[in-house]
LOMARBA-422260 format. One record per residue: residue number from 1; chain; x, y, z of N, C-alpha, C in turn. Coordinates in pm, whole numbers, plus 32768, in hexadecimal, padded with zeros to 4 digits. Each point is the difference from the previous one (the first is absolute). Layout:
REM LOMARBA-422260
[NUM "A" [X Y Z] [X Y Z] [X Y Z]]
...
This chain:
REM LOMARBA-422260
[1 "A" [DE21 B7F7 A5BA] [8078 7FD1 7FBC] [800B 8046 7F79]]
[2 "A" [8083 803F 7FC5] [802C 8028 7F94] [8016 7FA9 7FB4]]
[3 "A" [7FBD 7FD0 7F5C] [8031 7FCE 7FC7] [8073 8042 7F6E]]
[4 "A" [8063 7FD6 7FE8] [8047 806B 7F93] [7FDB 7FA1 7F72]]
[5 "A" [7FD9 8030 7F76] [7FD8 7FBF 7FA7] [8088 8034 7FB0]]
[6 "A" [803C 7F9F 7FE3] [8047 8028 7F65] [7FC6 7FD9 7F65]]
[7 "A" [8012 8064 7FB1] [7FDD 7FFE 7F84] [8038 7FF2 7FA4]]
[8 "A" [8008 7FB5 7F94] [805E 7FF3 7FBF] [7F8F 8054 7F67]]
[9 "A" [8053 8018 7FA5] [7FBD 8092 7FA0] [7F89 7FD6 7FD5]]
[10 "A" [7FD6 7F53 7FE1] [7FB2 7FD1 7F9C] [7F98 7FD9 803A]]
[11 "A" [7FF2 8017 80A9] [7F82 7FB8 8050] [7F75 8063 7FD6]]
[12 "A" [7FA2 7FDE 7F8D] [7F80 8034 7FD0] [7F9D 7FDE 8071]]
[13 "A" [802E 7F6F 8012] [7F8E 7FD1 8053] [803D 8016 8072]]
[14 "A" [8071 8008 8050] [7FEB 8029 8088] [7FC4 808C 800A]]
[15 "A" [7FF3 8063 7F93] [7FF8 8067 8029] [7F55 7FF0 8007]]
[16 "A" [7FBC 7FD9 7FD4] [7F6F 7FF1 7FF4] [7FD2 7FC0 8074]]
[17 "A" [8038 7F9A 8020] [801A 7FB9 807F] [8027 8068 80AF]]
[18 "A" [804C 801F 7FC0] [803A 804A 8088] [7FBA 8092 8048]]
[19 "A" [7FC0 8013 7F5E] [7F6F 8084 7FF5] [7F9D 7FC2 807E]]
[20 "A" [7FD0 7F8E 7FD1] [7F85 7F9E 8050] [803A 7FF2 809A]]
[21 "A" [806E 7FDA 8011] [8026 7F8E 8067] [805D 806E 8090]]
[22 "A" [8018 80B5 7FD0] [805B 8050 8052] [7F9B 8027 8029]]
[23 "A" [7F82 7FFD 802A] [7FBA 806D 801A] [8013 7FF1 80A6]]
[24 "A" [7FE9 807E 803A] [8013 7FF0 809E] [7F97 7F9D 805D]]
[25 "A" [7FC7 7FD3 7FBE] [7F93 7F93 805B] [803E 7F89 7FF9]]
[26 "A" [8069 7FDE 7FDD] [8056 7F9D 7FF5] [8084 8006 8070]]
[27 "A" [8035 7F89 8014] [8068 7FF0 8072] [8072 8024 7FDF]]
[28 "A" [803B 8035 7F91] [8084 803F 7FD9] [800D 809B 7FC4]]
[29 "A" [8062 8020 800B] [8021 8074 7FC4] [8051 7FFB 7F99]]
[30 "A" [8005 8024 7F83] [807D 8002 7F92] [804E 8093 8034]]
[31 "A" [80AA 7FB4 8032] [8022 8063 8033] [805D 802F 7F9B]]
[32 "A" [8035 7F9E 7FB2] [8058 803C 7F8C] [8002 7FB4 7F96]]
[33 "A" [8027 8024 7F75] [801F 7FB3 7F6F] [805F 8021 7FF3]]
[34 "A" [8038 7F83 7F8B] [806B 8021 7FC2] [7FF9 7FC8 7F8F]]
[35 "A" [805C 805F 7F7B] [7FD4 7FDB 7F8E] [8095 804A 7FC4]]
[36 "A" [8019 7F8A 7FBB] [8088 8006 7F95] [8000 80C5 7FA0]]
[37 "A" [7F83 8039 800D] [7FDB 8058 7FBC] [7FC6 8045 807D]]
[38 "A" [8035 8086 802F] [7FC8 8010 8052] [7F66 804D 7FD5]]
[39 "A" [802B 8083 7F8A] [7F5A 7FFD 7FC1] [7FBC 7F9B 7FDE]]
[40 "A" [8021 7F85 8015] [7F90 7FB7 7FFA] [7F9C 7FC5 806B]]
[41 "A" [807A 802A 8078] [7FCC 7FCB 8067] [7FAC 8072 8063]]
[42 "A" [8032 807C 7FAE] [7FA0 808D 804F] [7F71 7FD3 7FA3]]
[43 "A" [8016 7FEE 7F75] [7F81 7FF9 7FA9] [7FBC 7F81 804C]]
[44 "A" [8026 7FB4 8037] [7F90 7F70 801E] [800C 8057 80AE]]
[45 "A" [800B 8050 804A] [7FDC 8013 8054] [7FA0 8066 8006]]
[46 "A" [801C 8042 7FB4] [7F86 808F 7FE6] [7F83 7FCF 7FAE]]
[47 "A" [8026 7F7F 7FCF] [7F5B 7FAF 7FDA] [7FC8 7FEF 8080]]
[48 "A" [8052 7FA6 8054] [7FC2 7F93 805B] [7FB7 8074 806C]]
[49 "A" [8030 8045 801F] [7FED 804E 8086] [7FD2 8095 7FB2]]
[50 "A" [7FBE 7FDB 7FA1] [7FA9 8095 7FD1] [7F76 8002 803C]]
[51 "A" [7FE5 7F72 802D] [7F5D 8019 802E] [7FFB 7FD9 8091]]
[52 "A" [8096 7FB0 8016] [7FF7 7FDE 80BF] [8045 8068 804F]]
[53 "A" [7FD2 7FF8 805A] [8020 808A 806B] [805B 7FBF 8050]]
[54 "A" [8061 7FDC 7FAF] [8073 7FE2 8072] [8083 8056 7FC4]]
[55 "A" [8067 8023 8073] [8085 8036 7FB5] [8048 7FA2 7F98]]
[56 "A" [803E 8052 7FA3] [802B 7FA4 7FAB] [8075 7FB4 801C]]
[57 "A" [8026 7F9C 7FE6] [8083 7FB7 8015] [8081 8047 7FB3]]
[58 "A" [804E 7FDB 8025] [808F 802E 800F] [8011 7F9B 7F8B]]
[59 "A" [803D 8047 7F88] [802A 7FD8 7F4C] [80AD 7FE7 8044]]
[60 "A" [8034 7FAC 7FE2] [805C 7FC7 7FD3] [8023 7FE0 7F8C]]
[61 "A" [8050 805F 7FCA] [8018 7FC5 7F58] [80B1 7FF2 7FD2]]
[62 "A" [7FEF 7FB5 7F73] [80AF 7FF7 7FE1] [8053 7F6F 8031]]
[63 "A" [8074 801A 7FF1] [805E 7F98 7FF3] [7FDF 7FCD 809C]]
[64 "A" [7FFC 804A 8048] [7FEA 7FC0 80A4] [7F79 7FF5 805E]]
[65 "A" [7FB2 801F 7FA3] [7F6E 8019 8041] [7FD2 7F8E 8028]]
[66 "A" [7FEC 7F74 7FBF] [7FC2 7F58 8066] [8095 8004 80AF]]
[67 "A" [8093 8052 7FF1] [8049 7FD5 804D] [7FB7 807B 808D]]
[68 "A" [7FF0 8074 7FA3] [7FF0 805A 8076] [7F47 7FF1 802C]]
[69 "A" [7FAF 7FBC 7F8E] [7F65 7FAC 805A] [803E 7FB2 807D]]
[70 "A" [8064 7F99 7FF3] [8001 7FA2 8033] [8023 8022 809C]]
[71 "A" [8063 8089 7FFE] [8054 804D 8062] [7F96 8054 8028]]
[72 "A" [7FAF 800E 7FFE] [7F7E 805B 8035] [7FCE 7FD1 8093]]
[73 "A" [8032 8033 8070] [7FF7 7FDE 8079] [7F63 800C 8013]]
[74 "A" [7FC3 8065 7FCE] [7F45 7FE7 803A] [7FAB 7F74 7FA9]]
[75 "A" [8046 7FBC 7FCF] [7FB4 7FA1 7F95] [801D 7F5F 8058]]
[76 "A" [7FA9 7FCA 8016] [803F 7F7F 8046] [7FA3 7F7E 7F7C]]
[77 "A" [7FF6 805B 7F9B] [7FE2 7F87 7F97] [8002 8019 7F7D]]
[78 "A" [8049 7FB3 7F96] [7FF9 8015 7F71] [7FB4 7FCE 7FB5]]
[79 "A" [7FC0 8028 7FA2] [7FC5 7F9F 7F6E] [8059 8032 7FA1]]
[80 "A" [804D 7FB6 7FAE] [8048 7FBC 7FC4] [7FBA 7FB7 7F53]]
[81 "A" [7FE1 8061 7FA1] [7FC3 7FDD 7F9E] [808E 7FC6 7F76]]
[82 "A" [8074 8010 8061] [8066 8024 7F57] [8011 7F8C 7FD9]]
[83 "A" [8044 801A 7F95] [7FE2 7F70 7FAB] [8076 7FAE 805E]]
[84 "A" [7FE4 7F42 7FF2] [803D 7FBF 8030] [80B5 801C 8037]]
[85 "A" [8022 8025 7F90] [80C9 800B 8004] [8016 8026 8073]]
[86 "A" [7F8E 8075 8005] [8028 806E 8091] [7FCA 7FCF 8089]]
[87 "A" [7FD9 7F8D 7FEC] [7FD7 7FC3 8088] [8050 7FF0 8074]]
[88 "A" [804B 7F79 7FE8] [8043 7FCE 8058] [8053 80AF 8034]]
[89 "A" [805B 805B 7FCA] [802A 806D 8056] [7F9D 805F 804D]]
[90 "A" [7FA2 7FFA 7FB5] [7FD6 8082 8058] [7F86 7FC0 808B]]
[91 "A" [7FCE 7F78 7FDC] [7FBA 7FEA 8067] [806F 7FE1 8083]]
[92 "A" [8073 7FB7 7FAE] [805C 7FD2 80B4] [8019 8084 7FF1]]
[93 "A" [801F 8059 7FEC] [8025 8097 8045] [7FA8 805A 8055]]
[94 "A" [7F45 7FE2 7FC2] [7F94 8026 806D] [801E 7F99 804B]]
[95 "A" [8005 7F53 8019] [7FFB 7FD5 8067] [8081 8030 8053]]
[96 "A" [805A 7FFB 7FC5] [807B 8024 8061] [7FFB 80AB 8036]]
[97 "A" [7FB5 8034 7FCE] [7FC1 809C 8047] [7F92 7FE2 805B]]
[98 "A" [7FCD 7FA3 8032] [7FB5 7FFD 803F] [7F70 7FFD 7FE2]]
[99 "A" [7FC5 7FE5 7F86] [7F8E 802B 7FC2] [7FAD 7F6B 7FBA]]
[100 "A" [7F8B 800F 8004] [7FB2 7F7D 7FF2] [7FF3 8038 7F38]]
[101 "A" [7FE5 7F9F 7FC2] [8010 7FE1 7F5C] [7F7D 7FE5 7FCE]]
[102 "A" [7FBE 803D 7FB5] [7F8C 7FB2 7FA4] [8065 7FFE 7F6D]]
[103 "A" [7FFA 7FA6 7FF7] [804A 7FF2 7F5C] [7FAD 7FB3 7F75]]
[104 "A" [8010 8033 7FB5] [7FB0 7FF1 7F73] [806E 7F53 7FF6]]
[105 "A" [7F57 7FCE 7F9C] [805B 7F60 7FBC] [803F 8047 7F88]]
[106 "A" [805E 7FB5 7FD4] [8027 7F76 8056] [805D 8013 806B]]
[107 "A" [8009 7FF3 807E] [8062 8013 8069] [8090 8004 7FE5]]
[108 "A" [802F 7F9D 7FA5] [8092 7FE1 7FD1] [8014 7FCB 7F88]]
[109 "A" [807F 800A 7FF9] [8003 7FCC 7F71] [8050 7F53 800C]]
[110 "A" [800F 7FFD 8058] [800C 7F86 8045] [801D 7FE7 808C]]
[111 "A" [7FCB 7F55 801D] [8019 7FE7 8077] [804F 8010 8080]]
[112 "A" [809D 801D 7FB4] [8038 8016 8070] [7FFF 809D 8019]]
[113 "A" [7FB5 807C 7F71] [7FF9 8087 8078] [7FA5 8007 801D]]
[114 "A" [7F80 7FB8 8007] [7F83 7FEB 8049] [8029 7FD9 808B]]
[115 "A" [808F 7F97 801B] [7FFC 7FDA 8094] [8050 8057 8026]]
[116 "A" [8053 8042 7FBE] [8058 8077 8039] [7FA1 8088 803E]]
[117 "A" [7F8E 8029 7FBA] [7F9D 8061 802D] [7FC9 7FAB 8063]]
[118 "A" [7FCA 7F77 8018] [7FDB 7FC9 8066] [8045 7FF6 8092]]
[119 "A" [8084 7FF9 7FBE] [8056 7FF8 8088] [8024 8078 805C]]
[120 "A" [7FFC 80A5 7FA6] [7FE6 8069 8020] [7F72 803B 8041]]
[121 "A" [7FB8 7FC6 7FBA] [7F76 8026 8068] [8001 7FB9 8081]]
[122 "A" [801B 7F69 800D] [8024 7FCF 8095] [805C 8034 8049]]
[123 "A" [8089 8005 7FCF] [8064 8050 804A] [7F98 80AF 8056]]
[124 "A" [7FFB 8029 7F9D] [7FC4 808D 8028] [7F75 7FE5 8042]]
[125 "A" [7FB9 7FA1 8015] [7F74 8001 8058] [7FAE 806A 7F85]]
[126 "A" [7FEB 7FE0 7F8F] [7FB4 804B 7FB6] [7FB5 7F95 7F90]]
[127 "A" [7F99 804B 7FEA] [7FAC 7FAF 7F7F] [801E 802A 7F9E]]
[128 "A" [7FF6 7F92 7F90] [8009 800A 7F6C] [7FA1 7FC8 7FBE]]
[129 "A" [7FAF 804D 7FD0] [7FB1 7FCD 7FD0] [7FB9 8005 7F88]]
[130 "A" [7FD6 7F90 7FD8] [800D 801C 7F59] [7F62 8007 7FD1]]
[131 "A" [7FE5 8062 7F65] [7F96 8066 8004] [7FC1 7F8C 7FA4]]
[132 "A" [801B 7F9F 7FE4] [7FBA 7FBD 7FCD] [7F76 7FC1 8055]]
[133 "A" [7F78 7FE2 7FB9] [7F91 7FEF 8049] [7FDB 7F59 7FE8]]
[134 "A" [8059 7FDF 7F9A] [7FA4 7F84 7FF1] [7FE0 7F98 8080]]
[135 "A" [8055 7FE2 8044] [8031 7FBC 8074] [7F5A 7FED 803F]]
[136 "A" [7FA8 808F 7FE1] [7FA7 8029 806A] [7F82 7FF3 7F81]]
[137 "A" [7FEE 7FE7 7FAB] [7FA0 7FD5 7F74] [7FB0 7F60 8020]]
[138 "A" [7FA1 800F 7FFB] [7FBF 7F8A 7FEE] [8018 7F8F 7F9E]]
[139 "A" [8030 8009 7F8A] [8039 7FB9 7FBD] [8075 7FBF 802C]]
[140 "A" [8064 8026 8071] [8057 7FFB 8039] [7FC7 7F52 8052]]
[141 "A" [7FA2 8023 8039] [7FDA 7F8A 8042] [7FE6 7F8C 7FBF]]
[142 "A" [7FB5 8017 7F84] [7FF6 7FB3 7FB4] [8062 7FAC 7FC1]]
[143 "A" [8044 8045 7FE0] [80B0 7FC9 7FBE] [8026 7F97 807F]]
[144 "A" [8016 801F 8050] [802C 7FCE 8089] [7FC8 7F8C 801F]]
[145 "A" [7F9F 7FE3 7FF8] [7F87 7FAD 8059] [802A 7F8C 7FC7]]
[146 "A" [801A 7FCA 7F8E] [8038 7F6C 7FC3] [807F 7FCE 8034]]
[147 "A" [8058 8077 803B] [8078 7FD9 8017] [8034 7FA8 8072]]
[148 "A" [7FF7 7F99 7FE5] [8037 7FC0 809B] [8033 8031 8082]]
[149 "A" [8070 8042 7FF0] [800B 807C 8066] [803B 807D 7FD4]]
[150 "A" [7F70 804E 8028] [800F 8061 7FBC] [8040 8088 8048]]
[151 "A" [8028 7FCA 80B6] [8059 805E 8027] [8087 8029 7FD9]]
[152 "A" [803E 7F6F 7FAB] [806A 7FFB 7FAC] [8000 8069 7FA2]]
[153 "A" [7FAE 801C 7FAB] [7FD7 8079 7F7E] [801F 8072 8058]]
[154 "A" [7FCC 8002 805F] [7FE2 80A0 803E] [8097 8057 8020]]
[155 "A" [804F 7F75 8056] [80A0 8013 803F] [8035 805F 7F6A]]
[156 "A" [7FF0 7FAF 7FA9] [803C 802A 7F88] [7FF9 807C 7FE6]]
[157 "A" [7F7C 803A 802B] [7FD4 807F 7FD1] [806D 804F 8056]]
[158 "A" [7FCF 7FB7 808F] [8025 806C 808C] [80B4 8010 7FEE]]
């Protein structure tokens, strides 16, 4: 499976991250970026893939580069780092392209375009899913465990 990563100019740590996590012994491929700057997005690709032996991904840059990631027929998945505003459009536009979502918190900037991206990932048979870890933290349980019912807390999350 192809995964497509978009970049937005300021990701330090995805790029350190994405150094560790692209290497070919892993289940994805970074098949393309995109970055508001497109030298920025050749410069964070000629980091990442200076020491892995894979071809480099396809730079998308400029006024249309997250529209033409999203339109990238070999990619059947996005990560999605941009800041909140740009949420709600560009994830229903990967879900409505056909493409599964990892998206940076906070998911929305409110409830009802959290259920609007929700209602797009069901419509389309696709996941959305959000890059936050706490859910999966041991402290997590802890918080939980007093709560009378604590499947109630969780719905909230889900």
């Amino acid at each position: 499976k192809t995964l497509c990563l978009s970049v937005s100019s300021v990701q330090h740590t995805l790029q350190r991250k994405a150094d560790e996590k692209s290497h070919p012994s892993t289940s994805c491929d970074i098949a393309a970026v995109a970055s508001r700057s497109k030298e920025k997005g050749e410069n964070f690709v000629s980091e990442v893939f200076r020491t892995i032996p894979l071809s480099a991904p396809i730079v998308y840059g400029g006024d249309t580069a997250y529209s033409n990631l999203i339109g990238d027929k070999s990619c059947n998945a996005v990560y999605i780092p941009l800041p909140s505003k740009l949420h709600k459009q560009y994830v229903i536009s990967a879900l409505d392209s056909g493409k599964h979502v990892l998206l940076e918190k906070p998911i929305a900037n409110s409830a009802d375009e959290n259920r609007q991206m929700l209602v797009a990932a069901s419509k389309n048979g696709k996941f959305l899913i959000d890059g936050t870890m706490f859910i999966h933290h041991p402290r997590t349980k802890a918080f939980v465990k007093p709560i009378p019912n604590p499947t109630c807390a969780f719905q909230l999350h889900i």
